[in-house]
C-alpha positions as CSV (number, residue, x, y, z in Angstrom):
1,X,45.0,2.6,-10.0
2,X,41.1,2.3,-10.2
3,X,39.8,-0.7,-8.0
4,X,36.6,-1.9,-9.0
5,X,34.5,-4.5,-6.7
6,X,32.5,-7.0,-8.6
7,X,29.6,-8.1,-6.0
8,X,27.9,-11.3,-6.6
9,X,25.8,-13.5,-4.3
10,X,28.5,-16.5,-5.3
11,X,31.0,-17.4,-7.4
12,X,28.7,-20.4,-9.1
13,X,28.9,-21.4,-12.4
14,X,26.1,-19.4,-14.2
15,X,26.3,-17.5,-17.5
16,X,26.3,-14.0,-15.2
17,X,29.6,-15.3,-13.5
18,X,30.9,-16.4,-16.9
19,X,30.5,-12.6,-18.0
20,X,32.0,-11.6,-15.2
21,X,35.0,-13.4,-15.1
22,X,35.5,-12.4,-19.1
23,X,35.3,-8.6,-18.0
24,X,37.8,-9.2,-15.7
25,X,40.0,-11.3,-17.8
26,X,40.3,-8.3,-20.1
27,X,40.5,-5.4,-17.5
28,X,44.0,-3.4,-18.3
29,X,46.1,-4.4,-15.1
30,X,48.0,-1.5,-15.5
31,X,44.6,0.7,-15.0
32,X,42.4,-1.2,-12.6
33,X,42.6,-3.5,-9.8
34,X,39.4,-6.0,-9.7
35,X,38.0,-7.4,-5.8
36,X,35.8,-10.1,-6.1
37,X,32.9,-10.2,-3.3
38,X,30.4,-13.1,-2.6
39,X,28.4,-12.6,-0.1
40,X,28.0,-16.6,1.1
41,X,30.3,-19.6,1.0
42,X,31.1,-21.1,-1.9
43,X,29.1,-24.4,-3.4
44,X,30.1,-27.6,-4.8
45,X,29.6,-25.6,-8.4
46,X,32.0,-22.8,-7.8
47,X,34.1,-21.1,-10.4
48,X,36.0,-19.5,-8.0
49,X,39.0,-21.3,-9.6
50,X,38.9,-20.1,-12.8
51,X,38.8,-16.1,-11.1
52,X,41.4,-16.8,-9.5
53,X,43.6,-17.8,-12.6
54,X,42.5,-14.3,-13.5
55,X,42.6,-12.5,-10.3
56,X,43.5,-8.8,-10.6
57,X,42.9,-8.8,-7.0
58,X,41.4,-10.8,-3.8
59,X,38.4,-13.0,-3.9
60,X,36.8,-12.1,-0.5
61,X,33.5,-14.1,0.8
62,X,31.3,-13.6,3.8
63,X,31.9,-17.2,5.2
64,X,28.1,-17.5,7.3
65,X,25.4,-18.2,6.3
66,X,21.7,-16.3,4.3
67,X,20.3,-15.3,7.9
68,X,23.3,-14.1,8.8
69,X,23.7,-12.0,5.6
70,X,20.3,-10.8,6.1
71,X,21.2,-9.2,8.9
72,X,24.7,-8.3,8.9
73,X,25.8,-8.5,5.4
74,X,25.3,-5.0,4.1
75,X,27.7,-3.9,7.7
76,X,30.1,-6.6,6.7
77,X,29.8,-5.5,2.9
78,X,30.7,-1.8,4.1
79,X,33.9,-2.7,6.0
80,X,34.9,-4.4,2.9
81,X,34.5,-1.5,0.4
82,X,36.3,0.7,2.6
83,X,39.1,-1.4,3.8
84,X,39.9,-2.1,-0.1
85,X,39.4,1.1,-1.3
86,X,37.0,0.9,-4.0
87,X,36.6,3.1,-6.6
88,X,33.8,1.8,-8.2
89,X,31.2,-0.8,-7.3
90,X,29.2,-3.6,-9.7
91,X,26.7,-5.6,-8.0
92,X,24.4,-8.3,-9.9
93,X,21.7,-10.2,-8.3
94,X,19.1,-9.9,-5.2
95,X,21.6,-10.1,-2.3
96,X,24.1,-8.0,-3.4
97,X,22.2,-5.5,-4.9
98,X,20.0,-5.4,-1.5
99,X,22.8,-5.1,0.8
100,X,24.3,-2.3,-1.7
101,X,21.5,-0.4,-1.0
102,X,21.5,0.1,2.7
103,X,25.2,1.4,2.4
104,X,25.8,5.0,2.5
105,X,29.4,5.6,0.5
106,X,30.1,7.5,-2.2
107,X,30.9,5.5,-4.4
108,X,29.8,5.1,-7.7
109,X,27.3,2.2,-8.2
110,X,26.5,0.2,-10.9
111,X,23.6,-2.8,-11.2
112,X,23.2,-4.6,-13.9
113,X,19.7,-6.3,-14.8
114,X,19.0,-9.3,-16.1
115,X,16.0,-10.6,-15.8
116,X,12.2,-9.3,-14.6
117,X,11.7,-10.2,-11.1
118,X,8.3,-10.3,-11.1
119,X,8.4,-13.2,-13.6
120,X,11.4,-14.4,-12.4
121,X,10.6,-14.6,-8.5
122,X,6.8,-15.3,-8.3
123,X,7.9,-18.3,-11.2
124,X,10.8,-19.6,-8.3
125,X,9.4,-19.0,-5.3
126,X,5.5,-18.8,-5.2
127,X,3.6,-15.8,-6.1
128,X,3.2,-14.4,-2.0
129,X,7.1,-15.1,-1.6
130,X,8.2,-14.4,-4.8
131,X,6.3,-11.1,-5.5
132,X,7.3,-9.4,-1.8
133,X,11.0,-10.4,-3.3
134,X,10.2,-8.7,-6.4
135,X,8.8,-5.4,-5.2
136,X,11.8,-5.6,-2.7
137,X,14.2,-5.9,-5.2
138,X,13.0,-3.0,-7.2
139,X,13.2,-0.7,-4.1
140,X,17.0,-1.7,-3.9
141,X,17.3,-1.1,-7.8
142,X,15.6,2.7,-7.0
143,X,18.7,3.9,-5.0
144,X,21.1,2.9,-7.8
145,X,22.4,5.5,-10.3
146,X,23.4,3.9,-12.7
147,X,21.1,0.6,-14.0
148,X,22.0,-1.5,-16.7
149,X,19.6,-3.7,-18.4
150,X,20.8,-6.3,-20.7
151,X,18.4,-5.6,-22.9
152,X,15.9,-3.6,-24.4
153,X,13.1,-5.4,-23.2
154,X,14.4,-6.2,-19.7
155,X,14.4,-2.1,-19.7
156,X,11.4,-1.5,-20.5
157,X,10.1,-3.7,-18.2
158,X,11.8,-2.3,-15.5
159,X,10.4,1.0,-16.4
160,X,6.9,0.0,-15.4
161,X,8.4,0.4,-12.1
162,X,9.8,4.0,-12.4
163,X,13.4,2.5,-13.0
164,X,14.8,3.6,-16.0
165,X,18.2,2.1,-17.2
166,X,20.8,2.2,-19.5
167,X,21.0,-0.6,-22.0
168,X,24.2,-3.0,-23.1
169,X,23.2,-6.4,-24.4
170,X,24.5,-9.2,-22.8
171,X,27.4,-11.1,-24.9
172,X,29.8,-14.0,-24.7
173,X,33.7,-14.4,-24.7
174,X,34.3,-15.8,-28.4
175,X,37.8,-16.6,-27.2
176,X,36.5,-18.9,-25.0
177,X,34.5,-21.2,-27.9
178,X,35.1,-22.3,-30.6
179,X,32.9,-21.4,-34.5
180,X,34.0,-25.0,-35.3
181,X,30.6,-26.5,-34.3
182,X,30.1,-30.3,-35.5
183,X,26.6,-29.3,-37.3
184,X,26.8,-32.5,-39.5
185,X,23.9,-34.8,-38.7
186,X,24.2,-38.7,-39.6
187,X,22.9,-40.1,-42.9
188,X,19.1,-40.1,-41.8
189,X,19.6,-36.6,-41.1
190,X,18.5,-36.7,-37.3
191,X,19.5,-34.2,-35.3
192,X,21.6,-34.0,-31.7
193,X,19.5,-31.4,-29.4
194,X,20.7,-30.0,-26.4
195,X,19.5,-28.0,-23.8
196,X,22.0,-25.9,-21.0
197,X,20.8,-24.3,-18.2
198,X,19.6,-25.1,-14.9
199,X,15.9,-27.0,-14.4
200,X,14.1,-25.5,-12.7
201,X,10.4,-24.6,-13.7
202,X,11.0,-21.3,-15.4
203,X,12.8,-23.3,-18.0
204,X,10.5,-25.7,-18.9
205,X,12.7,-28.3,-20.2
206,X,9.6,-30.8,-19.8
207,X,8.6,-28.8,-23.2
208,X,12.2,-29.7,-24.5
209,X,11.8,-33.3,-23.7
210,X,8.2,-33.1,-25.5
211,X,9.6,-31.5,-28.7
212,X,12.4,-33.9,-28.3
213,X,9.9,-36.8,-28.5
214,X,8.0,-35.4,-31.1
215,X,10.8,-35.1,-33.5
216,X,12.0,-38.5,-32.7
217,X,8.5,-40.1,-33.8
218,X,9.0,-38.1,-36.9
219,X,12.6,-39.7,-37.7
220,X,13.8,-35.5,-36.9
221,X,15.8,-36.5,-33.9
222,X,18.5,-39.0,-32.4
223,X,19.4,-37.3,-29.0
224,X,18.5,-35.5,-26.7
225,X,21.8,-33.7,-23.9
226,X,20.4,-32.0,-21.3
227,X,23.5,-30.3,-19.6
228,X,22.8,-28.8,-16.1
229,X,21.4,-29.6,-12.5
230,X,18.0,-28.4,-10.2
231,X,15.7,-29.6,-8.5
232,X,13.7,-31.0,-11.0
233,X,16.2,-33.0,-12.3
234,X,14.6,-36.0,-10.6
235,X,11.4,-35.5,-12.2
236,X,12.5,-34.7,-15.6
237,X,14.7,-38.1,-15.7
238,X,11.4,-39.8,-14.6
239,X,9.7,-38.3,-17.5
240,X,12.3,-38.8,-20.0
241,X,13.1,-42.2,-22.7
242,X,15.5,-43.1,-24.5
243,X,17.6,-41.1,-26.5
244,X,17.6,-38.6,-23.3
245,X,20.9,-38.0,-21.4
246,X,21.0,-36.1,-18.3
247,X,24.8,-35.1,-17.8
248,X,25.1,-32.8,-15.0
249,X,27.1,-29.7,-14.2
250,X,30.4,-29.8,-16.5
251,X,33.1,-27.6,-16.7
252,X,33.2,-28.4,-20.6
253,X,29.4,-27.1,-22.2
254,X,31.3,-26.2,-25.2
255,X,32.4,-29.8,-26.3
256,X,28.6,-30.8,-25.6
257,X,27.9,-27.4,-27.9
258,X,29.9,-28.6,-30.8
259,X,28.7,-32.3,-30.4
260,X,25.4,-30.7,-31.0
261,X,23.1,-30.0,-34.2
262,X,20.2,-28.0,-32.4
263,X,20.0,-26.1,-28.8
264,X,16.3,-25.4,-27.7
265,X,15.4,-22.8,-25.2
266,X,11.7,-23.1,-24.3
267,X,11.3,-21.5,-21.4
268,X,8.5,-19.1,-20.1
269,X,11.0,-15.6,-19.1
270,X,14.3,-14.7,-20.0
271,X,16.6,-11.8,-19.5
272,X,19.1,-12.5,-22.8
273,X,20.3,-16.3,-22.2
274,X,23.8,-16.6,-21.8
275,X,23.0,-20.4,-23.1
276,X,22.0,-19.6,-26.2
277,X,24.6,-17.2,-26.8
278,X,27.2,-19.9,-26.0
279,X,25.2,-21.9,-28.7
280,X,25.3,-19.4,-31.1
281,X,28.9,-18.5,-30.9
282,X,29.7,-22.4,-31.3
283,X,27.8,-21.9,-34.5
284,X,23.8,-23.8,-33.4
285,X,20.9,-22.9,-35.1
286,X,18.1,-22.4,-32.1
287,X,14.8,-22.8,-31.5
288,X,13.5,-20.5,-28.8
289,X,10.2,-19.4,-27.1
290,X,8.3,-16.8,-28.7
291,X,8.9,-14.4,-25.5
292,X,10.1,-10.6,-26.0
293,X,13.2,-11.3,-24.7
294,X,14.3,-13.5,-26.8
295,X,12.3,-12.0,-29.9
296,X,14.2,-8.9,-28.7
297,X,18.0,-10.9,-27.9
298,X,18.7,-11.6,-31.5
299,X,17.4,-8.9,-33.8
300,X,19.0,-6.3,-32.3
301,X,16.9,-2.1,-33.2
């Protein structure tokens, strides 16, 4: 039996997690024994039931708090690997791949990247903040053998840094959604847009509610669904009309999906969206920011 750890900072709901939980759902029980490590509580978002409907193995969290991670995380991290025996480690995201990186077991590692932390950082932090984050994070990504990018442009830009990574593009679970997608529009042929995802400023749904508003004055649009939570949700309502609705964090994105005629993605860095995967699968045309990852998601070499 092969016991692989799957390290993540938590088990929130985020397109990463999603992926996560469809690798294990799949996993061959009779081969491999998944371990599920956050390293911090769990939010109010958690998926953490859903992995456990499809636990192959414990769900184990380090129960403090971020300053106490940062200083005794990659210890407590260590005791964990060992005590459970793991064959094989996956780690995604700043914390666990940072904590990874101070441990010294052999033990195969594997990181997946998915997005450019210069961009990524600097965009939700501030540059000074963001960009000692960034450089940090690529330091941790150095002492890992075995990199994978979701795509080819997250790779190469990754190998400006002297990191150079295997490449699988990032999917979805098809059994999970439905190719049933309600793409009729009404009889004055407006269209139902959504947007998924979390808003924040990297995403620049403001640009969404502008197109939004542009395609209304035209007779283009009806509605606008804008299906997620952050903190500029606030702001965003402020700056929004009517026709706009602001629904939250749902456990059900794919009815939303299939309610929809359009999903719009304008935001200013990507690794390969998970949302617009989701969108695609339920069978949305997209409209997308001209940015090489997303030039790069959908057209694959």
């Amino acid at each position: 039996m092969i016991t692989i750890c799957y390290i993540v900072s938590t088990l929130q709901r985020c397109g990463p997690n999603n992926q996560i939980l469809g690798i294990i759902r799949n996993l061959d029980r009779r081969r491999f024994r998944a371990i599920v490590i956050c390293c911090g509580p769990e939010r109010q978002d958690s998926m953490k039931s859903l992995f456990e409907d499809v636990a192959a193995g414990p769900i184990v969290s380090f129960e403090r708090g971020r300053l106490s991670w940062l200083f005794h995380g990659h210890t407590w991290l260590k005791n964990v690997l060992k005590s459970e025996g793991a064959n094989i480690v996956h780690t995604q995201n700043f914390r666990p791949d940072l904590a990874m990186s101070k441990i010294s077991l052999e033990i195969p590692w594997i990181c997946t990247l998915r997005n450019y932390p210069l961009e990524d950082y600097t965009a939700t932090y501030g540059f000074l903040i963001g960009r000692f984050m960034a450089i940090t994070h690529f330091k941790a990504t150095k002492k890992c053998r075995y990199p994978v990018a979701c795509g080819q442009t997250i790779s190469s830009l990754y190998r400006r840094h002297g990191i150079h990574s295997k490449v699988i593009y990032n999917g979805t679970d098809l059994s999970q959604v439905s190719m049933a997608s309600d793409t009729r529009c009404n009889t004055l042929g407006k269209h139902r847009i959504i947007y998924t995802g979390n808003l924040v400023s990297r995403k620049r749904v403001d640009r969404v509610i502008d197109l939004f508003k542009s395609m209304k004055s035209l007779g283009l649009a009806e509605s606008l669904t804008i299906v997620g939570d952050g903190p500029l949700r606030g702001a965003l309502e402020r700056s929004g009309g009517n026709g706009i609705k602001f629904v939250g964090l749902v456990t059900n994105v794919t009815d939303y999906l299939q309610g929809s005629t359009i999903f719009v993605l304008l935001s200013d860095s990507e690794g390969i969206p998970n949302s617009v995967l989701e969108a695609l699968a339920c069978g949305l045309p997209c409209i997308l920011s001209d940015i090489p990852q997303h030039r790069n998601s959908y057209f694959f070499p």
